[in-house]
C-alpha positions in Angstrom: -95.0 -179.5 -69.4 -91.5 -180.3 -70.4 -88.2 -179.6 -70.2 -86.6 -176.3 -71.2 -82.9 -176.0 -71.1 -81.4 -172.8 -71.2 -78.3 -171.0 -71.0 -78.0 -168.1 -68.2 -75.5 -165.5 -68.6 -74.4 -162.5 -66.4 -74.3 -159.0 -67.8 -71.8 -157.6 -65.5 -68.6 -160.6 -65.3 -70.0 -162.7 -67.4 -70.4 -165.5 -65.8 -72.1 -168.6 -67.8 -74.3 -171.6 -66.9 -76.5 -174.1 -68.6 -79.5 -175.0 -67.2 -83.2 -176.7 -67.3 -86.1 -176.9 -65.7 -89.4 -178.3 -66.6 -91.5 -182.1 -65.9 -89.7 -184.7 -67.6 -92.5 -186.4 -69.9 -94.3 -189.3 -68.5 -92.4 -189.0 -65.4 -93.2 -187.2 -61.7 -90.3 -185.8 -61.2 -89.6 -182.1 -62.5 -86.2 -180.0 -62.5 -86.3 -177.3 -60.6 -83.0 -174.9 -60.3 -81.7 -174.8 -56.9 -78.8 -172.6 -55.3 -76.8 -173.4 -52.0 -76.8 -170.9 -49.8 -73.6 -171.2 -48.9 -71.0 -172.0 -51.6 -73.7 -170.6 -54.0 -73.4 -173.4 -56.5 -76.6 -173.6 -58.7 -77.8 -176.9 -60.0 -81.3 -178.3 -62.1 -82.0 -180.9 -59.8 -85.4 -183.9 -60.1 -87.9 -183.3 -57.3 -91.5 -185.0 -57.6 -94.2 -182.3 -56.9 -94.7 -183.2 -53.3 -91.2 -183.0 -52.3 -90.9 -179.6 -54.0 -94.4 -178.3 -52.0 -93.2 -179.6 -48.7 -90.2 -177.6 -49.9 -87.6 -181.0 -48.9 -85.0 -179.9 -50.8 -81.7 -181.6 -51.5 -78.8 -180.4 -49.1 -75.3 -178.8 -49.9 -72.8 -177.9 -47.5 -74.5 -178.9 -44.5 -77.9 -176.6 -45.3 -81.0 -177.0 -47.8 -80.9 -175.5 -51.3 -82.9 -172.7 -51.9 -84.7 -171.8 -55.1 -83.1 -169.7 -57.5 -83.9 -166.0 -58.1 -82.0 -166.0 -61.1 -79.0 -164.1 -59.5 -75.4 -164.0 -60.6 -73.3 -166.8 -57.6 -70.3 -164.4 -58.0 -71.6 -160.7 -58.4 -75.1 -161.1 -57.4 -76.9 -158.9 -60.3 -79.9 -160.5 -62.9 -78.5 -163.7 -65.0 -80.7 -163.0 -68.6 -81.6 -166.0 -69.7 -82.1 -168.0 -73.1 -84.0 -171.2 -74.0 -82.0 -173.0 -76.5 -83.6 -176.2 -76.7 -86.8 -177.2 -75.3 -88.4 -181.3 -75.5 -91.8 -180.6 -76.5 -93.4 -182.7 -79.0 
């Protein structure tokens, strides 16, 4: 696997963020995109496989990170997506 970046953008306001996901090559760790529940800020952030099955994910404002489901942090509807660069060999 490898990394995929890509650049999420909400239909309804518009809203714009870049993001990746994907195993860095000849590492453990792999990008997952996370969301606090709370301030709904969304980040890529490095977890090894393990951490991301025992599901020991990083904390923001005082609770875990969830995973993403690709929803909009200020209306809420579907963020389309599109892969603009990808590291594969």
């Amino acid at each position: 696997m490898s990394v995929e970046y890509y650049k999420f953008r909400c239909p309804q306001c518009g809203t714009e963020k870049e993001l990746c996901e994907g195993m860095l090559l000849f590492s453990k760790e792999c990008y997952y995109i996370m969301k606090c529940p709370i301030c709904n800020r969304i980040e890529s952030i490095p977890l090894t496989e393990m951490e991301y099955q025992e599901k020991r994910f990083p904390m923001c404002c005082g609770v875990k990170m969830v995973e993403w489901a690709r929803r909009c942090p200020k209306c809420g509807k579907e963020m389309e997506g599109t892969l603009y660069c990808s590291d594969v060999i």
